[in-house]
GUDO-250264 format. One line per 4 residues: number of its first residue (from 1); their letters; for each residue x negated, y negated, z negated of C-alpha. Coordinates in steps of 0.1 Angstrom, whole numbers, plus 5000, padded with zeros to 4 digits. Layout:
! residues N
NUM	a	X Y Z; ...
***
This chain:
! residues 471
1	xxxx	9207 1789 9486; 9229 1774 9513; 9244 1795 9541; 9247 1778 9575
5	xxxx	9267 1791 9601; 9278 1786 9643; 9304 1802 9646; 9332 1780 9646
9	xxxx	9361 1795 9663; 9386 1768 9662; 9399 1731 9656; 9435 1722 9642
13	xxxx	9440 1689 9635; 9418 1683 9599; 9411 1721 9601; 9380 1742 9612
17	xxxx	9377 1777 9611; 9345 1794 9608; 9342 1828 9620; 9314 1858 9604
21	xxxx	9308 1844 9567; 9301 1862 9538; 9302 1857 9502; 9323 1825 9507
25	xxxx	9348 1811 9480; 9381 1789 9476; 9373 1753 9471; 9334 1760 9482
29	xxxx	9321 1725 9495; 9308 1725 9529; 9285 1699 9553; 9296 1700 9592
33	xxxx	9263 1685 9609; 9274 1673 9645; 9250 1676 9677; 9249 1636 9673
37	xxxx	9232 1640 9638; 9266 1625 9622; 9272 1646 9588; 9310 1656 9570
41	xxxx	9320 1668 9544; 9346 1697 9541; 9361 1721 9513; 9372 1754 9517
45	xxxx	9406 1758 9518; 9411 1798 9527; 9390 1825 9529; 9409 1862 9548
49	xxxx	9380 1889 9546; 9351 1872 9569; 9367 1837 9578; 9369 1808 9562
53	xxxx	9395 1777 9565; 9382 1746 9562; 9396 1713 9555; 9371 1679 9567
57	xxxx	9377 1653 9549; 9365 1628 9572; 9385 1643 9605; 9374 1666 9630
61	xxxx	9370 1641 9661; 9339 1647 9678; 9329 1680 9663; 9318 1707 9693
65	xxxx	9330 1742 9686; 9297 1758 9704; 9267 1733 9690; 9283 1718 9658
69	xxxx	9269 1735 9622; 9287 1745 9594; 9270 1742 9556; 9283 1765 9529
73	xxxx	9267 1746 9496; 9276 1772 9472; 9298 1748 9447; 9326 1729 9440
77	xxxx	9332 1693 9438; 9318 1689 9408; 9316 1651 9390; 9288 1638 9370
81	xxxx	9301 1625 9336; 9286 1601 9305; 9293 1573 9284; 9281 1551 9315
85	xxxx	9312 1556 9333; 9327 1532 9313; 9331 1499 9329; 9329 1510 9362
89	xxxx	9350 1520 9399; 9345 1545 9418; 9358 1565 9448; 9389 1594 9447
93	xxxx	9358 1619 9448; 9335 1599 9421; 9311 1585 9438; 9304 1547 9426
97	xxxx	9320 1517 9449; 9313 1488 9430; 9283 1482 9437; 9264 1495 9410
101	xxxx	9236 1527 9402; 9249 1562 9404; 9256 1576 9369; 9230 1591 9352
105	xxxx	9248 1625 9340; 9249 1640 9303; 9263 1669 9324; 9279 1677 9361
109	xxxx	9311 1694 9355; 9335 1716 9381; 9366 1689 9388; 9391 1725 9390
113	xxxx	9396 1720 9350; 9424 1743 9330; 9456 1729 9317; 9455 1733 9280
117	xxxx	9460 1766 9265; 9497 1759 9246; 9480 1780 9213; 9452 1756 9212
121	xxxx	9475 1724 9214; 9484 1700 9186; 9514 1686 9186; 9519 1648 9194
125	xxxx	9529 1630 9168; 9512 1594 9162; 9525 1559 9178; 9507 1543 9208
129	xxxx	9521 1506 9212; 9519 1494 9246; 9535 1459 9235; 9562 1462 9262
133	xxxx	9594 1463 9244; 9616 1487 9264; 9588 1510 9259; 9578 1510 9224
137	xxxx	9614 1503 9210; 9633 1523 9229; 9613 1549 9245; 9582 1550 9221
141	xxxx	9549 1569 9236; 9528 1592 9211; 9494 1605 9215; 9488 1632 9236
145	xxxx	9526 1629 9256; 9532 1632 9289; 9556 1602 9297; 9560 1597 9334
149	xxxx	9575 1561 9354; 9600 1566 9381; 9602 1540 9402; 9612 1530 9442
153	xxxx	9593 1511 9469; 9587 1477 9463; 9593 1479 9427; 9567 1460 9400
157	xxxx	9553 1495 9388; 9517 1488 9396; 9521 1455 9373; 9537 1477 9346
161	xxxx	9510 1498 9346; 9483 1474 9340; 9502 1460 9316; 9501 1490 9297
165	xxxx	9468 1499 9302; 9455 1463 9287; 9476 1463 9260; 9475 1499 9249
169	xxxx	9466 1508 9210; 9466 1531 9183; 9481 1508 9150; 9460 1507 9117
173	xxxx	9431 1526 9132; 9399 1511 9145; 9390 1543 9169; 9374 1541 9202
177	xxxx	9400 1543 9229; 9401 1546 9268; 9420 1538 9299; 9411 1560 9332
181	xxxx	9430 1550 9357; 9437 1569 9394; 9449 1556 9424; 9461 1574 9449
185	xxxx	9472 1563 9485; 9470 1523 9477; 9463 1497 9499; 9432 1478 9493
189	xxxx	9453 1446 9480; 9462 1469 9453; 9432 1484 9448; 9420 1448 9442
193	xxxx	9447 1435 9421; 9440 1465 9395; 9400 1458 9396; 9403 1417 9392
197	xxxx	9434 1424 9367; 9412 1448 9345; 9383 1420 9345; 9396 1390 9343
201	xxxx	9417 1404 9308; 9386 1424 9298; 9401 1457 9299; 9373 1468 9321
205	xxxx	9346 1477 9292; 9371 1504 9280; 9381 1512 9315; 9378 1537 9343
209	xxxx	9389 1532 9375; 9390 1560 9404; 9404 1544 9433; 9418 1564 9470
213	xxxx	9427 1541 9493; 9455 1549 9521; 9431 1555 9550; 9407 1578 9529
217	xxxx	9411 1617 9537; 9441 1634 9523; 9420 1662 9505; 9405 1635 9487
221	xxxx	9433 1622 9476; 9445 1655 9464; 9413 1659 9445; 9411 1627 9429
225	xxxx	9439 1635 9400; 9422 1666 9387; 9384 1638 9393; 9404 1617 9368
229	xxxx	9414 1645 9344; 9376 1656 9341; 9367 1622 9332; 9394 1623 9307
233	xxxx	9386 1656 9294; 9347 1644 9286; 9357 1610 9269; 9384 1629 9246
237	xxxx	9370 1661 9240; 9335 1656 9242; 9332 1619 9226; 9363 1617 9208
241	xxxx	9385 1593 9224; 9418 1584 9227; 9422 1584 9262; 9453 1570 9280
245	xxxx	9452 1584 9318; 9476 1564 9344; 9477 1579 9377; 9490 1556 9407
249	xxxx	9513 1572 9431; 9520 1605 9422; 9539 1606 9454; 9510 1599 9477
253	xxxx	9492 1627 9462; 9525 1653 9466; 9525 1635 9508; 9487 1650 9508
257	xxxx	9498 1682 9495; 9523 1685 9520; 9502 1675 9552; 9473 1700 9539
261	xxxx	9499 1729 9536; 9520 1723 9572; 9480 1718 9587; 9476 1753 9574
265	xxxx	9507 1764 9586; 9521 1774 9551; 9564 1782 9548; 9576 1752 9534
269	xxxx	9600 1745 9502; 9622 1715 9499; 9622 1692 9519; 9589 1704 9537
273	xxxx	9567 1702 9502; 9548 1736 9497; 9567 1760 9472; 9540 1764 9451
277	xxxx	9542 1719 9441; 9559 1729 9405; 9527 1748 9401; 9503 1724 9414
281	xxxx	9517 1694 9395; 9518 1716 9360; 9483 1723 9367; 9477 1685 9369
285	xxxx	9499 1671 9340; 9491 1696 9314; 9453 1690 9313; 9466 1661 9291
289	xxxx	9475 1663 9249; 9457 1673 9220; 9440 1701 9213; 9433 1714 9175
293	xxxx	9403 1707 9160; 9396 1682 9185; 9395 1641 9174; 9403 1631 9204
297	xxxx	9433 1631 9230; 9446 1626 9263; 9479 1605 9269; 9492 1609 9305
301	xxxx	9515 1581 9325; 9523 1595 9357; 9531 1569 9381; 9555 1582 9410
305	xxxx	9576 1559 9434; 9610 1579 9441; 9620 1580 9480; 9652 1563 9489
309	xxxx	9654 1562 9447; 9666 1594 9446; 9663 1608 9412; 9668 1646 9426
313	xxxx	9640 1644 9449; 9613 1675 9446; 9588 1653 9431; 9607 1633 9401
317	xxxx	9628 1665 9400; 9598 1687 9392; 9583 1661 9370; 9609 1657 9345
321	xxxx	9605 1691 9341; 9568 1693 9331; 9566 1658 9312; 9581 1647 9282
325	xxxx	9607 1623 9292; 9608 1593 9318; 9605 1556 9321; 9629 1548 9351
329	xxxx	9626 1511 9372; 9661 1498 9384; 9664 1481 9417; 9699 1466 9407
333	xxxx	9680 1448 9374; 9647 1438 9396; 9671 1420 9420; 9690 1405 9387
337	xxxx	9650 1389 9385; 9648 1413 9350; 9611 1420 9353; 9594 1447 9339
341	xxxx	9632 1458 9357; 9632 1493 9330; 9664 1510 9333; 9668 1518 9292
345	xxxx	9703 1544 9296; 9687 1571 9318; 9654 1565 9302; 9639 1588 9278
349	xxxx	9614 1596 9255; 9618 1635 9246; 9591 1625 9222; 9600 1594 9201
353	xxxx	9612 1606 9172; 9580 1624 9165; 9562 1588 9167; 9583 1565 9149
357	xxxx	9595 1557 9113; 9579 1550 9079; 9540 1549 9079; 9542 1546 9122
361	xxxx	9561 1522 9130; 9589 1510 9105; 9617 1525 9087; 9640 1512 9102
365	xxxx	9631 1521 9139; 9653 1552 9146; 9686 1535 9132; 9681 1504 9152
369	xxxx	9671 1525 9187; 9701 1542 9184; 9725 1510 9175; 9704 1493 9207
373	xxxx	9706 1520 9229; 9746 1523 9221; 9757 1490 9218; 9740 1477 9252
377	xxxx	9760 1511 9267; 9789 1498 9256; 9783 1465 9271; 9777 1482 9304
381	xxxx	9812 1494 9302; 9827 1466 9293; 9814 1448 9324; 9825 1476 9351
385	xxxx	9857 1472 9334; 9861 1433 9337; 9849 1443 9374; 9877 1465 9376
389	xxxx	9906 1448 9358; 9893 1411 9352; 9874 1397 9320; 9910 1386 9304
393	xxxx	9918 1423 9304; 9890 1427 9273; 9897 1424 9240; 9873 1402 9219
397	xxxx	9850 1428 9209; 9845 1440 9242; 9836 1403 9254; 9810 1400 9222
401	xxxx	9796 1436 9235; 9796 1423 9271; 9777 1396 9264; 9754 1412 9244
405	xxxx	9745 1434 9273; 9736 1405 9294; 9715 1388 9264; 9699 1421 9258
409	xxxx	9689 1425 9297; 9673 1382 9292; 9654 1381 9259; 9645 1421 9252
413	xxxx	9640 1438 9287; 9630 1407 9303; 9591 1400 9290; 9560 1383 9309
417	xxxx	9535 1402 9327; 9509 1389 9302; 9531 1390 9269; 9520 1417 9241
421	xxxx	9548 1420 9214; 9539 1440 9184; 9562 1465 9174; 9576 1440 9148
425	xxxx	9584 1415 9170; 9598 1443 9188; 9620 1456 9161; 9624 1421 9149
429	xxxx	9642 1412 9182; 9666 1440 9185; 9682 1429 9145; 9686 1392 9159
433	xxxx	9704 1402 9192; 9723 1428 9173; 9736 1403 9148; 9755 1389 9169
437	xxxx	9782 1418 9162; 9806 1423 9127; 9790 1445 9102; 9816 1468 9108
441	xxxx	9801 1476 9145; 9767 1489 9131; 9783 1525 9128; 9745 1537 9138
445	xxxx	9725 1525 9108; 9723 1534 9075; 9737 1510 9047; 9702 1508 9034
449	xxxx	9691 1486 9066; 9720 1470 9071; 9713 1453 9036; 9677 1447 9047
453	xxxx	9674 1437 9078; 9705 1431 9095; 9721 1409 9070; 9688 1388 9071
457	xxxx	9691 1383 9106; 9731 1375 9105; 9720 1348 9078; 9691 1334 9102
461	xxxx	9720 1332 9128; 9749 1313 9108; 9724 1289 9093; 9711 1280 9129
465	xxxx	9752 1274 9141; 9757 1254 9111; 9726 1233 9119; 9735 1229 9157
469	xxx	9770 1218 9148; 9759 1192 9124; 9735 1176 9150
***
């Protein structure tokens, strides 16, 4: 039974509020009929004993505090879910925008959601390869992790993104897997890019895409995560999927928290964000994992472009907090033309050792992460150094290392938008650039490997010299 009401007593910027309601709740949707027969949409943002704050999504222009009507409909956003979503794009709020018939629901389901309950959760612990190197041998992503991507204005994380979600999979199990994807904030060029990307590579049959562009309303853009999540939740945990959610810019969503709470005149916390963000992001990013009991599971990337790069701003600050680790995209490297331009020393998978090794990946895996990971550090050293006191100031091992760091930034980081390495042609890689060093410099692996693998590759190396020198 809807309530309709005139008695709107006021109009702040998005705001309305409606004075003399009763038996109104939080998040309650609302219609706003104008006296030119124009109708909005609104959700309830406040409700203090008998009046109700709401926010319009479509603006409050226009509306007339005397003659203009006020619709209480007596639910929630709610989203209507099935097996049909696949394949298609749809608005922040779920409403189909390609063209196509509305969904035919198996259910319609309140978009609110609960994070997971941390007794019910299973603990992540099998591979995903994404094909892109940096990620899957040096920061490897497991099902049901939370593994966010910091990155800065005008960086290539959009591109990284599909990337990942094309080439995503599960090794040695054929089981049905899922992208949804949320964007938040984007222009309609990148709106565009991700649709035409996902079709043309036919990554749109296990795809879907929920898509707020920059000039939608803000409390649709702040609704459109937890649309996504819901969408997640029925492909995992009703159907048994793997699902990989990727949402697109975490920090647009946070900017529409932030004009919401100074429209409602809230106290804000650093840097003007609301203090309750921690909170509202948790409530987002730990609706993803696995639950026990459950077949399927729900692995997050949170996308989130870092103002002025700052790693200690509220938003990446909170996120490393609630996630599992972070991928973090380097200005320096994207002007060096390194492309996908991923930072591998502050990057970090909290996860990876839960995901990788004998019957996952390969045996080997851990050893050479950590001989990777250390020697390319060292390299970084020893070229701050020749910086600092000229390259005739290194020994010859520090020259061998400071090459290899410039080598390892060309043929491992460095990989094309399109290219899918398996995780043996990832490992593969990392024992040929490493062989470049003396046996005696592989203080990270075990004797074991060294015998195995890195010897093979050394042998592969000297034969190719001996060759080139006899041409």
């Amino acid at each position: 039974m809807y309530k309709d009401y005139l008695t709107i007593t006021d109009v702040s910027g998005p705001l309305l509020i409606v004075d003399k309601v009763k038996d109104i709740k939080f998040g309650e949707l609302v219609e706003i009929f104008l006296t030119d027969g124009c109708k909005r949409r609104g959700q309830v943002l406040e409700v203090n004993r008998n009046t109700a704050l709401i926010q319009v999504f479509e603006g409050t222009s226009g509306i007339d505090v005397e003659e203009s009507k006020v619709r209480f409909l007596g639910r929630e956003i709610e989203l209507s879910v099935s097996m049909d979503m696949l394949g298609r794009v749809f608005d922040g709020l779920g409403s189909p925008i390609d063209g196509g018939p509305s969904i035919i629901p198996d259910e319609r389901v309140d978009i609110s959601g609960s994070p997971i309950n941390p007794t019910a959760r299973n603990y992540p612990n099998e591979f995903i390869q994404t094909g892109v190197s940096t990620i899957d041998g040096l920061n490897p992503l497991v099902r049901g992790q939370k593994l966010p991507l910091f990155s800065g204005s005008g960086l290539p994380h959009n591109r990284l993104a599909a990337q990942i979600a094309r080439q995503s999979k599960v090794l040695g199990k054929e089981e049905e897997f899922a992208v949804v994807f949320g964007a938040m904030g984007i222009t309609f060029e990148e709106a565009q890019f991700f649709i035409d990307d996902f079709k043309r590579t036919g990554a749109m049959e296990r795809a879907v895409l929920f898509l707020n562009l920059a000039d939608n309303p803000a409390i649709e853009r702040i609704a459109t995560p937890r649309v996504v999540f819901t969408a997640a939740e029925y492909l995992a945990f009703k159907r048994d999927m793997h699902v990989l959610v990727i949402l697109t810019d975490m920090t647009n969503y946070c900017e529409a928290l932030r004009e919401v709470s100074a429209a409602r005149k809230e106290i804000p916390g650093r840097r003007g964000y609301p203090g309750y963000l921690y909170t509202d992001l948790s409530t987002i990013y730990e609706r993803a994992g696995r639950i026990k009991g459950k077949t399927g599971s729900i692995t997050l990337i949170p996308i989130l472009s870092m103002p002025e790069d700052d790693k200690t701003h509220p938003i990446p600050d909170l996120t490393g907090y609630i996630t599992e680790g972070q991928i973090i995209l380097s200005r320096a490297l994207h002007r060096k033309k390194v492309s996908p331009p991923v930072d591998v020393l502050p990057s970090l998978s909290r996860l990876k050792d839960k995901g990788i090794g004998k019957g996952k990946t390969r045996e080997d895996h851990a050893d050479l992460l950590n001989q990777l990971y250390a020697a390319y550090a060292k390299g970084k050293e020893a070229q701050e150094l020749a910086v600092i006191l000229g390259e005739a100031s290194l020994s010859e091992i520090d020259k061998v290392y400071f090459d290899f760091a410039d080598s390892f930034e060309t043929n491992y980081v460095t990989q094309g938008e399109y290219e899918n390495r398996s995780i043996e042609e990832t490992l593969d890689l990392g024992w040929k650039l490493l062989s470049v060093f003396p046996k005696e410099e592989m203080k990270r692996v075990r004797d074991e490997y060294i015998e195995k693998y890195f010897k093979k590759f050394k042998k592969e190396d000297d034969t190719s010299e001996k060759s080139e020198y006899k041409e």
